[in-house]
N, C-alpha and C positions, 0 to 999 in steps of 0.2 A: 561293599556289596558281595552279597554269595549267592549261588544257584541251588536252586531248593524245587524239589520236583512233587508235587502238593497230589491229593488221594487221587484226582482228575487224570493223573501222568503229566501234567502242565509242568514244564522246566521254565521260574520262574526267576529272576533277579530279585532279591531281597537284599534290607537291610541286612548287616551282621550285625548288628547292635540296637533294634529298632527303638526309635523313643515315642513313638505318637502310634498305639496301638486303636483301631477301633475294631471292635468285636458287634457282631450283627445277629450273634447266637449265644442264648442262654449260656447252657449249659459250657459253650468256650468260656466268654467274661468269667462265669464262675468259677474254672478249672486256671483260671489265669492270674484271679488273686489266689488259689489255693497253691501258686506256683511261686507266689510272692512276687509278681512284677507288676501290681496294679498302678504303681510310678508313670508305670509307661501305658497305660490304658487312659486314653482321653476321650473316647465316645461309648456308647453302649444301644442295646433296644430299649424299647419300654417295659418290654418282656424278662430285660436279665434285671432279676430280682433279688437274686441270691450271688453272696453272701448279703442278707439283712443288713441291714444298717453302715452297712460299708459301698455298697454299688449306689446307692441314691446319689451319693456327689456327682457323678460321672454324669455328662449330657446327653440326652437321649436323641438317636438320631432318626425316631418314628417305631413300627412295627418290624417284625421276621419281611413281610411280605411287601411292607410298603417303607422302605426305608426312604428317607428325603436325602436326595444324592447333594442337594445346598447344602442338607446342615452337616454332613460328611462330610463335603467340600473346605465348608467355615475353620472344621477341626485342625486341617492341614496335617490329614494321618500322612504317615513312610510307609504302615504297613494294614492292612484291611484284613480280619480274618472269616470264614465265613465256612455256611454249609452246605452240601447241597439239597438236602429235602427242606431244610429250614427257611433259606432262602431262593428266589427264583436268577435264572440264569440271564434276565432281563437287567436284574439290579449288578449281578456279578461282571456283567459288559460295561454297563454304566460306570460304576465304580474303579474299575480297571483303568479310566481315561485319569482318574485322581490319583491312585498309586497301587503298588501289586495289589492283588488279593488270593492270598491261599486259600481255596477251599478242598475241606475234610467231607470227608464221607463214612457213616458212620451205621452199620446196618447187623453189625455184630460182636460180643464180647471182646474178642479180638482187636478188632477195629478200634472201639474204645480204647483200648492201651497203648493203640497205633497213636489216638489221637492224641494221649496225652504225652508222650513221646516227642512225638512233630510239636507240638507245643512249645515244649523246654527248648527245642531245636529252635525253631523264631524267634523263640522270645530270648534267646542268651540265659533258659534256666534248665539244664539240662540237669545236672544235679539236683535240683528240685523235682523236679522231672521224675527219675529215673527212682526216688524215695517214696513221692505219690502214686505210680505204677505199683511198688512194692506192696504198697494200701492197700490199694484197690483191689489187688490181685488176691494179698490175704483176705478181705471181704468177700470176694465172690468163690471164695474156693472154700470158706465156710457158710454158705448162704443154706438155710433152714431149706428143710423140703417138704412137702404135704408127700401123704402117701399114695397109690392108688391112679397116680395119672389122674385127678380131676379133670374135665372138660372146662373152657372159660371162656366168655367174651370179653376181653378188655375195650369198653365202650369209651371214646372219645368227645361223639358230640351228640349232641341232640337235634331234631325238627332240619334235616332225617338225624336218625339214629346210625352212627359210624363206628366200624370198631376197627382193632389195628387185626390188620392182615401180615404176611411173607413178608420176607426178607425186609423185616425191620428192627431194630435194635429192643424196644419193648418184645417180640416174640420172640426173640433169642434169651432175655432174660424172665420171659414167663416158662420156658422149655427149665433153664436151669433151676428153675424154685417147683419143678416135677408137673409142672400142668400142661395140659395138651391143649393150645389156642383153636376153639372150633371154629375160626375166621379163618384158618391155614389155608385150608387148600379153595379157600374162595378168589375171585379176581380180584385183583386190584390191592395193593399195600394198605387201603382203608376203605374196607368194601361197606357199603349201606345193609341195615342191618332192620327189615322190615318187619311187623310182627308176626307175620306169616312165616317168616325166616328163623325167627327166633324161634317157634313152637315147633319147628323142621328141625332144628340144632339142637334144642332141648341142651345146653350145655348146664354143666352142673353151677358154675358160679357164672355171674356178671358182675365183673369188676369196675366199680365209678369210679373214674380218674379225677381228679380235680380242678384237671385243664385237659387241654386249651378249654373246652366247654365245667364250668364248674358244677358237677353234677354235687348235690347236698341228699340230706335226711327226706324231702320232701321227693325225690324223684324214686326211690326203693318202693314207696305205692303205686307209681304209675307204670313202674315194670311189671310190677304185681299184676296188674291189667292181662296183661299178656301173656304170664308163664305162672305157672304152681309151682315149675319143676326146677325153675333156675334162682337161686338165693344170692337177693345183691347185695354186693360189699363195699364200700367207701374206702377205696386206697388215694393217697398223696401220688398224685402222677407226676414229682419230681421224682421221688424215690426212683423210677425208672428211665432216670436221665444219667445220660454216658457222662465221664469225665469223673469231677471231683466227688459227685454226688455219690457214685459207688463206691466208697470209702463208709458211709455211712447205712449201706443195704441192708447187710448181715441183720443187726439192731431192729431195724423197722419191721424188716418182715417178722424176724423170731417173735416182736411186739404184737405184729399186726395176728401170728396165726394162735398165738396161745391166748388173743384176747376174742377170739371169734372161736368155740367150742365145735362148731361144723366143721372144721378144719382139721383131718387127722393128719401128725404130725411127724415126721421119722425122727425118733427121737435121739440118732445117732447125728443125724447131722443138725440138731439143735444142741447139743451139747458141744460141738466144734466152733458156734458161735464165740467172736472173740471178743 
């Protein structure tokens, strides 16, 4: 066992060597086969989807929100990993009586490389670890930029309509690809976003995420409804998930802005795409 002090400040007793991994957040499982220890990964959400065709074997133990502490239990994890917006602190008490559980917190570019870091550190892949950082790091330091500080709401859910507000890790990565989040200085990390509000904000794009709420082709007319002035765009809301996924940013966006013409582009840091 070793002592491991998790993003909480929690000084916790952990495996040194864990073998019955369960992850309860995306974006960790996924960063955890890109770490190469999916050996030691025995549970998962029904949420962690990626990597494709490799996380399907893995048992699911429920939802981010609603995990089932039995089928945790059944798995007989040494070590739980977990988040804290992703998961609630009800499940993280629970869970605790089964065996540790580290949770990250992840609300900034930063942060993310903390988290992959602390990863390698748990898992016994530190050298993996410390190579995927270097990924990541060359992806988001070449990451495209629109010109001009565009205006944006990155919208999350629908009936109400919710977009990402402060100090969350999607806002820190809509800041570094040059746009100004018009959800910023609203309350709340995922403030409700009324039509009333939206004619008030007038922001220049609204960005459809793909999750949690799957907004498609058919909802870009019912925004229409509401605004002239705001032009919606269909982005993959993993693209905006911390961990292994930022390895792959660079790519999507330079795709996503040279395939949408609205988009002026600076064309010095689309050429640093690697």
């Amino acid at each position: 066992m070793k002592l491991f002090k998790d993003h909480l400040d929690r000084e916790l007793q952990i495996p040194t060597f864990p073998q019955r991994i369960v992850s309860i957040c995306p974006a960790i499982t996924e960063t955890l086969f890109a770490l190469n220890v999916q050996d030691q990964v025995v549970g998962r959400t029904k949420y962690c989807i990626f990597p494709k065709h490799q996380v399907e074997a893995l048992p699911s133990v429920g939802g981010t929100k609603d995990v089932s502490i039995e089928k945790v239990r059944a798995l007989k994890p040494d070590l739980i990993l977990a988040e804290k917006e992703e998961n609630t602190k009800e499940t993280v008490e629970l869970l605790s009586e089964i065996a540790p559980v580290v949770v990250f917190e992840v609300q900034t570019i930063e942060d993310s490389y903390r988290l992959i870091r602390d990863l390698g550190a748990v898992s016994g892949a530190q050298t993996a670890a410390t190579k995927l950082e270097q990924e990541a790091r060359m992806s988001f330091d070449s990451l495209p930029k629109v010109s001009g500080q565009p205006s944006v709401l990155y919208m999350i859910w629908r009936k109400p309509y919710m977009a990402v507000g402060d100090t969350t890790y999607i806002q820190a990565t809509l800041e570094a690809l040059g746009f100004q989040n018009a959800a910023k200085p609203l309350d709340g990390r995922y403030p409700e976003i009324t039509p009333e509000l939206l004619e008030e904000l007038k922001p220049d794009y609204l960005l459809l995420a793909s999750e949690p709420f799957p907004f498609a082709e058919k909802h870009k007319q019912e925004f229409a409804e509401f605004t002239s002035t705001s032009k919606p765009v269909l982005v993959a809301g993993e693209m905006f998930w911390y961990g292994a996924k930022m390895t792959e940013a660079a790519h999507y966006f330079k795709k996503l802005f040279e395939n949408d013409e609205s988009f002026i582009i600076d064309n010095d840091t689309v050429k640093k795409v690697r």
